[in-house]
C-alpha positions as CSV (number, residue, x, y, z in Angstrom):
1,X,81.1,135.7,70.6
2,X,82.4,132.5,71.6
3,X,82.2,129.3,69.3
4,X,83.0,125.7,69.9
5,X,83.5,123.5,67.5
6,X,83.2,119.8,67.5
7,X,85.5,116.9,65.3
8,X,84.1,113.3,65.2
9,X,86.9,111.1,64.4
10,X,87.3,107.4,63.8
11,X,90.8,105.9,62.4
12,X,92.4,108.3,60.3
13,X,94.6,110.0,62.7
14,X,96.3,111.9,59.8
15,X,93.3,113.6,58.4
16,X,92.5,114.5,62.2
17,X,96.0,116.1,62.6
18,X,95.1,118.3,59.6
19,X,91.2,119.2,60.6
20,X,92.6,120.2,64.3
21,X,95.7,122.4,62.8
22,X,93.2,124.0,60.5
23,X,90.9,125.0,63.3
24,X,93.8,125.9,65.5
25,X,94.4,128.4,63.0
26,X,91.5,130.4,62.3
27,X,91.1,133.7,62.0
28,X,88.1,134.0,64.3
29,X,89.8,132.0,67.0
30,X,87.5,129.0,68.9
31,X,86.7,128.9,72.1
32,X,86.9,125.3,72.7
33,X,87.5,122.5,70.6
34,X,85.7,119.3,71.2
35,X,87.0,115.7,69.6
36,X,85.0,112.6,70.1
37,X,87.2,109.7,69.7
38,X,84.9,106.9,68.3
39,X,87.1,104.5,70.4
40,X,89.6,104.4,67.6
41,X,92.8,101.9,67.1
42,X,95.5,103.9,65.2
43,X,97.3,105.7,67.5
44,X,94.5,108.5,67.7
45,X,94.0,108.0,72.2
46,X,97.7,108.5,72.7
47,X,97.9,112.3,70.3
48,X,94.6,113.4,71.6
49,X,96.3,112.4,75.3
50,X,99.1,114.5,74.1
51,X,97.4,117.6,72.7
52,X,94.6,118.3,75.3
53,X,97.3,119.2,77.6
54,X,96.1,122.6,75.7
55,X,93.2,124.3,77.9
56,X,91.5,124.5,74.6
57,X,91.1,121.1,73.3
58,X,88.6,118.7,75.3
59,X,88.3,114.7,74.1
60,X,86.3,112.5,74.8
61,X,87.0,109.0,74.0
62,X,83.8,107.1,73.7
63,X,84.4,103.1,74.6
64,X,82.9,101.9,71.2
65,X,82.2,103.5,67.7
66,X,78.8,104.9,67.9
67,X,79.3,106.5,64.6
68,X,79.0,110.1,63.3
69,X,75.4,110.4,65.1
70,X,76.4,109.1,68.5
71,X,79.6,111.1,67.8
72,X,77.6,114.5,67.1
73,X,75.4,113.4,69.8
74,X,78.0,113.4,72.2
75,X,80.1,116.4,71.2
76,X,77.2,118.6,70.4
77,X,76.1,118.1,74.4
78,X,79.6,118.7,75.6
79,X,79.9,121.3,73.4
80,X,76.9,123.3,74.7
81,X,77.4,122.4,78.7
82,X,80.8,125.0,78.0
83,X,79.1,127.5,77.1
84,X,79.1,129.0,74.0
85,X,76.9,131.3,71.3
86,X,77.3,128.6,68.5
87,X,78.8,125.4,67.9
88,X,80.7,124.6,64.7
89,X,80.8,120.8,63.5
90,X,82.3,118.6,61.0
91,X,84.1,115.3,60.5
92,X,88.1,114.5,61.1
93,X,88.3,114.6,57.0
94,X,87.0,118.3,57.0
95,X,89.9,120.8,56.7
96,X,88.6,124.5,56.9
97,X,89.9,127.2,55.5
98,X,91.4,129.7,57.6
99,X,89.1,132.3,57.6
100,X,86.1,129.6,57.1
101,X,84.7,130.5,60.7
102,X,85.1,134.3,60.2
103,X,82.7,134.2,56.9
104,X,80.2,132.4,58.8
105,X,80.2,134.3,61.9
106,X,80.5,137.5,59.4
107,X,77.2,136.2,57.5
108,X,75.2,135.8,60.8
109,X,76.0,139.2,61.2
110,X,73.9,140.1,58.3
111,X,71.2,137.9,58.8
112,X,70.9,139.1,62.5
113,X,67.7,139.9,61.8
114,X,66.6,136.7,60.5
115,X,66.1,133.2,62.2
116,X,68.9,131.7,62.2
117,X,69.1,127.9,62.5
118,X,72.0,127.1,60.9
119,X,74.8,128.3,58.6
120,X,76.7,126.0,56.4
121,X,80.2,126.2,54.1
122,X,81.3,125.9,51.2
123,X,82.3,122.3,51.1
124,X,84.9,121.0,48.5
125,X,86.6,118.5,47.7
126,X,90.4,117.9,47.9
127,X,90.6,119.4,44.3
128,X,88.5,122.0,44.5
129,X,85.8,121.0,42.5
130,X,82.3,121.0,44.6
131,X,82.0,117.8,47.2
132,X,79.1,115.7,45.8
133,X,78.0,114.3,48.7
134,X,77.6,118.0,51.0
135,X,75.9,119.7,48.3
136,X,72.6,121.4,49.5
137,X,69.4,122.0,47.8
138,X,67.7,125.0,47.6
139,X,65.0,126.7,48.8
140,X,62.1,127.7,46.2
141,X,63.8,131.3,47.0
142,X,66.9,131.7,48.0
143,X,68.7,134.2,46.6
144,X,67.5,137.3,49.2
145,X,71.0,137.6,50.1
146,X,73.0,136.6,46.7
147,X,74.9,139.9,46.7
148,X,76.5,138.7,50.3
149,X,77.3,135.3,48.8
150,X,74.7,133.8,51.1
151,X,71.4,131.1,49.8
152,X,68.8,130.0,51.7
153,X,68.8,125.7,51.8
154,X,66.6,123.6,52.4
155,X,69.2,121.0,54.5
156,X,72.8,120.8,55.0
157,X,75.5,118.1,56.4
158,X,77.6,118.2,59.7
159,X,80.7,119.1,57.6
160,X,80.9,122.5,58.8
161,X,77.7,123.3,59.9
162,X,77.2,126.3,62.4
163,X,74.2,126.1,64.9
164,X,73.4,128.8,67.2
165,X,73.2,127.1,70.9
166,X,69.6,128.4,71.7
167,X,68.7,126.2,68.6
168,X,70.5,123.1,69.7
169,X,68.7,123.9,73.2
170,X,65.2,124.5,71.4
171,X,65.4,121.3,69.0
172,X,67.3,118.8,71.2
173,X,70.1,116.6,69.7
174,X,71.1,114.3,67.0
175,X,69.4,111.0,67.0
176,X,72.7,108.9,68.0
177,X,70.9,105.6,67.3
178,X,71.1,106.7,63.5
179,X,74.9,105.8,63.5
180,X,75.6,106.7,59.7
181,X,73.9,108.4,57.2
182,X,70.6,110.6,57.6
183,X,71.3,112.2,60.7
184,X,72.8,115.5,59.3
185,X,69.1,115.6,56.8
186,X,67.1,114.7,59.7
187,X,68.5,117.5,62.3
188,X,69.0,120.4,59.5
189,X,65.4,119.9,58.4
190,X,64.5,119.1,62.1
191,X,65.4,122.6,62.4
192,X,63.7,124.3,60.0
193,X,60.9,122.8,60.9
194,X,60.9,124.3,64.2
195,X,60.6,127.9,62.2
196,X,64.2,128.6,61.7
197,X,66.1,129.7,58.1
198,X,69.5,127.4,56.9
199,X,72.0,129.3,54.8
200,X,74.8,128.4,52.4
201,X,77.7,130.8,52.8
202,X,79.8,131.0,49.8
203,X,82.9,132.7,51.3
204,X,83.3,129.8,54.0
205,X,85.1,127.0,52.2
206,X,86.2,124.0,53.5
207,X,87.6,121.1,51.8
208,X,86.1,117.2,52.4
209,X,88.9,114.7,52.0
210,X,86.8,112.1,50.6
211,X,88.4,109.0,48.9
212,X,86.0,109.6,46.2
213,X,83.9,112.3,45.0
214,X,81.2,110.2,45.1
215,X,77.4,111.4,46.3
216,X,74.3,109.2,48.0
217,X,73.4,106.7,44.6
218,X,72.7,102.9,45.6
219,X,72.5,102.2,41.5
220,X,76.3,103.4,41.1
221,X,77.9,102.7,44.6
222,X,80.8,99.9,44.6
223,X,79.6,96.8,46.2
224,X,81.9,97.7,49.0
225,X,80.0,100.7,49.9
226,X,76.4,99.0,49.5
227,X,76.3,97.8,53.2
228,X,76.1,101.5,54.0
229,X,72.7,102.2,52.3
230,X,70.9,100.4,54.9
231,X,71.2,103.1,57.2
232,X,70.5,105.7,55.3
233,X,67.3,104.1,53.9
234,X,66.5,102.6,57.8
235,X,67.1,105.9,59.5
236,X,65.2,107.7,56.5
237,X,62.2,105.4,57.2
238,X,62.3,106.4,60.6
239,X,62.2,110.3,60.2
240,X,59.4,109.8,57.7
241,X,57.6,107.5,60.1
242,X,58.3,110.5,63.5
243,X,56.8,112.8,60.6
244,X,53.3,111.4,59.9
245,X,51.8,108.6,58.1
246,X,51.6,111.1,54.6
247,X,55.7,111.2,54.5
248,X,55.9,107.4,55.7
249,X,53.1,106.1,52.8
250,X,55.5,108.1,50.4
251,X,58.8,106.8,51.7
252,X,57.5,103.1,51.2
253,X,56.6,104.2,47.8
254,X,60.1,105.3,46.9
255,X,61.7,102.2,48.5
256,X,59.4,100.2,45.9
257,X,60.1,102.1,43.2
258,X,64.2,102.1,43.6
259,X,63.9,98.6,44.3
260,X,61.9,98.0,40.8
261,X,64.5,100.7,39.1
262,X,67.7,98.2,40.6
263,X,66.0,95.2,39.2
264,X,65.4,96.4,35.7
265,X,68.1,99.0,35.6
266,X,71.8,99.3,34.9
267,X,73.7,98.2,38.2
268,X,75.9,95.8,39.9
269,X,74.6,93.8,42.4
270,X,71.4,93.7,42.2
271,X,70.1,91.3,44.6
272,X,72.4,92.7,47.7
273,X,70.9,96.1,46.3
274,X,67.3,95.0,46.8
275,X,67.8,93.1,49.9
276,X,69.6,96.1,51.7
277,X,66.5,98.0,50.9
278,X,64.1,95.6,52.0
279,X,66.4,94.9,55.4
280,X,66.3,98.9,56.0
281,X,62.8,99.3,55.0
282,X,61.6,96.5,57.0
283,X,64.2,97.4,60.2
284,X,62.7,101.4,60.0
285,X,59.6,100.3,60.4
286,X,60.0,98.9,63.5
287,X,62.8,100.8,64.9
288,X,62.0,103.2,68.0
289,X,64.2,106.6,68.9
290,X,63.6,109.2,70.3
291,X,64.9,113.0,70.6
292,X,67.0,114.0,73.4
293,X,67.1,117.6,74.5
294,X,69.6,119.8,77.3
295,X,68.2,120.1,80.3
């Protein structure tokens, strides 16, 4: 069974050091370990230069940021061409615990008989308590396998998500025009909705250094974060809009209703608020991707 993981990384060349140690250290050793260098400044060329003198590591260093999509993008492709049974991905803030890659590997096990599209960890934050942002929902029934410590999900995020390489081969890629935000929802469901099963796996815990142990609320971000909402509402618009005009129709509703719950609710900001929707909205509407697949 051979498994390749993939780091995206991007200026925190510390946190990096920490997520590669952590995977060089598993229990259920990797076979390769792919880092996308999203053309970062701190030092982060010159140590991966350094450390892929080891067979196992392989970087790439992209020659400008294309975010966490282009990054997964990128990595997951490179990941697949050598060859593997699954690829394992997360972000440079994502330290794994050392037997994280055993539990999942253990959990496919028992759901060999199942469709596997993707197996996700435990994800908490740096004091243990559950990371808002990576927490899945559930399935209307999920708890088939709740004496293995396993729950169906419904979607997951790329920190520490396992995909089987015949799914990344049957559903294509990550949309790397996303950048931020969205693309994790987008290819998890993506791949459910090509007839696959997504599982939480209690026993596989790995810890998101976050600054803040915040989640996805536009009504309670700090105006410093706001500017990221319009991706996740543009590229939101767009996998509604791929999806049919039902899931677009209801997406538009939203954005008018959260734009109507910013103007007469209890935030900051409310006029960047309600343009960033209206800029996402407006540049989802018109904005055209498509999905890449291996040939």
């Amino acid at each position: 069974m051979r498994v390749n993981a993939v780091v995206v990384t991007y200026n925190r060349l510390d946190l990096l050091k920490r997520s590669i140690g952590a995977l060089l250290e598993q229990t259920f050793c990797l076979n390769r370990i792919i880092i996308v260098n999203n053309a970062s400044t701190d030092g982060t060329r010159d140590y991966l230069k350094n450390i892929s003198k080891d067979n196992r590591i392989i970087v790439l260093n992209l020659k400008k940021n294309l975010g966490g999509a282009g990054g997964f993008y990128h990595g997951i492709k490179r990941a697949y061409e050598e060859d593997c049974d699954y690829v394992w991905i997360m972000d440079d803030d994502t330290i794994a615990k050392d037997d994280a890659l055993e539990k999942l590997i253990d959990a496919a096990d028992v759901l060999k008989e199942k469709q596997v599209g993707f197996l996700a960890s435990n994800v908490l934050w740096k004091d243990d308590s559950p990371c808002v942002m990576n927490v899945s929902r559930t399935v209307s029934v999920w708890n088939e396998y709740i004496k293995q410590g396993i729950i169906e999900v419904s979607h997951t995020s790329f920190v520490a998500m396992l995909i089987p390489a015949k799914v990344v081969k049957d559903v294509g890629l990550p949309i790397k025009e996303y950048y931020i935000w969205g693309d994790d929802g987008e290819y998890s469901t993506r791949i459910l909705r090509s007839g696959y099963h997504g599982y939480s796996v209690g026993g596989s815990t790995v810890h998101h250094h976050m600054k803040e142990n915040i989640g996805v609320d536009i009504m309670t971000t700090p105006k410093d974060r706001i500017d990221r909402f319009f991706y996740f509402y543009r590229n939101n618009t767009v996998t509604d809009k791929m999806r049919g005009p039902f899931l677009l129709c209801r997406r538009l509703l939203y954005h008018g209703y959260l734009m109507t719950k910013i103007l007469f609710g209890r935030t900051d900001h409310k006029m960047t608020k309600i343009k960033t929707v209206v800029k996402a909205t407006i540049s989802g509407l018109f904005m055209r991707v498509r999905i890449r697949y291996i040939m």
